[in-house]
N, C-alpha and C positions, 0 to 999 in steps of 0.2 A: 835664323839660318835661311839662305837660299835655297830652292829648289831649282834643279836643272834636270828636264828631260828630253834627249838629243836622241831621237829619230829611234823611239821603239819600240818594238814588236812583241808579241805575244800571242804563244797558241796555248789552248787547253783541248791536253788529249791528243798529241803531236804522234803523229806517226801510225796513229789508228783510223780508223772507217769512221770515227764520232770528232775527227780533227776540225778546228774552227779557230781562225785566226782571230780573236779580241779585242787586240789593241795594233793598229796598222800605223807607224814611224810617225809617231808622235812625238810632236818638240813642242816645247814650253819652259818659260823661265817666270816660277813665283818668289817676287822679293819677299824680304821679312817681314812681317807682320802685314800681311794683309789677308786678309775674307773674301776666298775664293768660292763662293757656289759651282760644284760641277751640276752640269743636268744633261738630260739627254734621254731618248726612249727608251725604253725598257730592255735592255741587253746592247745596249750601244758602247759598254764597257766602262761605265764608270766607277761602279767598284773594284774593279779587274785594277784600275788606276788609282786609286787610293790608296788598293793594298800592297801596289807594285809602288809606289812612292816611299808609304811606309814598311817596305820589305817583308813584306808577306806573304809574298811572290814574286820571284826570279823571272825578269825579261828574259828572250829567247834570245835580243839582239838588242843593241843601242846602250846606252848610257844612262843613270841613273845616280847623277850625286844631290845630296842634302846637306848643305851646309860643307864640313870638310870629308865627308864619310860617303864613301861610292856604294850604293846598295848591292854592288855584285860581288863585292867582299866583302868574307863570312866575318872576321873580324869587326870590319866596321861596321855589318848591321848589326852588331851586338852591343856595340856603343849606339847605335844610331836609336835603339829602342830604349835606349834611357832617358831620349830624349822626347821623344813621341808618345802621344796618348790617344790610343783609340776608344771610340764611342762606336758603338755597331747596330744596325738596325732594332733587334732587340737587346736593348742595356740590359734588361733582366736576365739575359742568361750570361751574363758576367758576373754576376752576384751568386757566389759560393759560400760565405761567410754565415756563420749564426745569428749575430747582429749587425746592425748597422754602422756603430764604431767598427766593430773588427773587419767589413768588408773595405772603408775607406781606407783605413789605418793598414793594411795585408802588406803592401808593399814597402811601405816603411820601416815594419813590422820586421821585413827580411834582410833589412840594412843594418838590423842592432839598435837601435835607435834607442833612449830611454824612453819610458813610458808616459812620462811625465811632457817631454816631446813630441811624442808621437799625438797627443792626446791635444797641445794647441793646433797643431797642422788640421788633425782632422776639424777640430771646431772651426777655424777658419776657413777649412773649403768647404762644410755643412754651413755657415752662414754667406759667403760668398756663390750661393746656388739656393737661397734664402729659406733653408732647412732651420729648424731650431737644435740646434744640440742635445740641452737638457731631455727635452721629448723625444725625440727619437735616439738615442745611441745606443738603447736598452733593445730595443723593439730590433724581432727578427724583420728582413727588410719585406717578408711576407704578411706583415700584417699590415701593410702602408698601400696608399691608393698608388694606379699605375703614375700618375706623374709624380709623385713623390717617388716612386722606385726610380723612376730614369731620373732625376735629380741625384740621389744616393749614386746613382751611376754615373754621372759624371761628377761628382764631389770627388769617387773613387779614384778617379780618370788625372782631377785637378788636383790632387792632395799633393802628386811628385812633383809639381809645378814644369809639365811639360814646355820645351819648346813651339812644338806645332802640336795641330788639336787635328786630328781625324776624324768626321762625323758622319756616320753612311747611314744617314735616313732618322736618325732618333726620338725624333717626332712620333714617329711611324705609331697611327693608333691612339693619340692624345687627343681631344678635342682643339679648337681652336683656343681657348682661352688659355690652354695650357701650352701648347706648340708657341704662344705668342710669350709666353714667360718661359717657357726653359730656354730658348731663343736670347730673349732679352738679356739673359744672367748670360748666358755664352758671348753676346756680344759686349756688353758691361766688362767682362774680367779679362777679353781680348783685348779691349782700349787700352784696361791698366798692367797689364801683362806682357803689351805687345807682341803677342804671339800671332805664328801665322794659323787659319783654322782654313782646313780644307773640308767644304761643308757639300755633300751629295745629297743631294733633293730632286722630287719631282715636284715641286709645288714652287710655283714662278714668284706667285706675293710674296713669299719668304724671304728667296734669290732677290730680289726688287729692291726688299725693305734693309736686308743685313749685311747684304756681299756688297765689295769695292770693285766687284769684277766677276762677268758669266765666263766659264766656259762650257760649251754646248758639245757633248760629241753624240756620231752616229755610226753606225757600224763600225765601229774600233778608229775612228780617225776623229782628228777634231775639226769638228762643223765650223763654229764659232766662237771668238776670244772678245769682248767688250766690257766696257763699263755697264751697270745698267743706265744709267742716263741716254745710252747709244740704245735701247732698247726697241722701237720706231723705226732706224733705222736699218734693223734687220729682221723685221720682225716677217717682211714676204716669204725670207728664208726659212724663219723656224715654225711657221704655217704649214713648209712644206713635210714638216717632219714630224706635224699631230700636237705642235704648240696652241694651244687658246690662252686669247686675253683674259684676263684675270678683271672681275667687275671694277677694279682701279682704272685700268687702262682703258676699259669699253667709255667708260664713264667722260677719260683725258679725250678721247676721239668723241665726245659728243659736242663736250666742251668748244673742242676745236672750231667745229663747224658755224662756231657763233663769232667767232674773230678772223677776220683779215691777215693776221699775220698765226705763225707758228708760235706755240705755248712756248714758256721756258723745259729747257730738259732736265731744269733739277725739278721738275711735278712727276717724278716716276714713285714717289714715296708719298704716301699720306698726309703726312704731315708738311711738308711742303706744296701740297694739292690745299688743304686746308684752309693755310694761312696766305695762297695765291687769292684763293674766291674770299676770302673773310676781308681783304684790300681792295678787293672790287668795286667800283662804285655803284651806285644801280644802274647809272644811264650805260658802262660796263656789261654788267650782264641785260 
């Protein structure tokens, strides 16, 4: 499903002495299936936009459809959330359940479903987020390391087979080795799911490596719309706004300085950086 947002506004706390405009006529159009990184400083409203996509919150003004369902009617955000699956800074406090079958399985659970169904779904999204079934489905989801929990939390998330994926920060508090695997398995089940994921992060090599597309906002407006490949080419701008290079990028700008001409722009990703210098010749470098 499309996203369309046509020029809009949002305050929190309207009308009182603590009023504060959030999101200022914001338009944007996210087609189907693509991996959006929002980022932006710290209160530049990108959760305020995530949640106001996925109707969480009522814009003051403008327009908001998803797919065929306008988020300003009450009716269609109540289908629209059949559709959508939020992931929220801390996954762990989405997990209400005894064990970890029954917090995946919850939703299903309140469809009717037989048991017996319910029961393959969960095992498919507990091994599509590379959980083992047999081992954990028993286990309350408090006896499991923190990345195992946020994993259980979106197995939770994937079980209804959402449309679009809402992700505001779920990393947050992983190590790297694990940020790079729940990551992984989100982008892995987006490819064969085609779903659209709208992913909020402060951390740029993520945005680099997994998005088809930044957008940057600042004080409630949108800064900037790009590919990362485009990243270079805006990069004066988000300097100005407390962005740093990421050791990838410092590294592509050292590189540079050794060639005559401009790198390719698909070296925004590691693995393309890589397999650039591994063709190199020596008289090259």
């Amino acid at each position: 499903m499309d996203i369309v947002v046509e020029n809009v506004n949002c305050m929190l706390a309207a009308r009182t002495p603590y009023y504060k405009k959030v999101i200022d006529r914001i338009s944007l159009h996210v087609p189907a299936g693509q991996f959006v990184a929002i980022m932006g400083p710290t209160g530049s409203g990108k959760t305020t936009l995530g949640q106001m996509i996925g109707g969480l919150i009522l814009p003051h003004s403008g327009v908001i459809r998803v797919g065929p369902y306008q988020v300003n009617n009450k009716a269609d955000r109540h289908l629209l959330w059949k559709t959508i699956g939020f992931l929220f800074q801390f996954p762990e406090h989405q997990v209400f359940e005894d064990t970890v079958f029954d917090h995946i399985g919850a939703g299903l659970n309140r469809l009717g479903m037989s048991r017996e169904w319910v029961s393959e779904q969960v095992k498919q999204a507990m091994e599509a987020v590379g959980v083992c079934y047999s081992q954990f489905k028993d286990l309350s989801p408090f006896q499991i390391s923190g990345g195992e929990l946020r994993r259980i939390a979106l197995a939770g998330v994937l079980v209804t087979e959402p449309e679009i994926l809402i992700l505001d920060e779920p990393t947050a508090g992983l190590d790297s080795w694990e940020r790079s695997r729940m990551l992984s398995y989100i982008k892995q089940i987006q490819d064969e799911k085609k779903m659209t994921v709208l992913y909020i992060t402060h951390r740029l090599e993520e945005a680099l490596e997994y998005s088809d597309r930044i957008l940057v906002l600042d004080h409630g407006q949108l800064y900037a719309d790009f590919h990362p490949c485009k990243i270079q080419d805006h990069w004066c701008r988000l300097e100005r706004i407390g962005f740093v290079k990421t050791p990838l990028l410092r590294f592509i700008d050292s590189l540079e300085k050794r060639f005559a001409e401009k790198l390719p722009e698909s070296l925004y990703k590691e693995e393309q950086l890589m397999s650039f210098i591994t063709n190199l010749s020596r008289e090259d470098l």
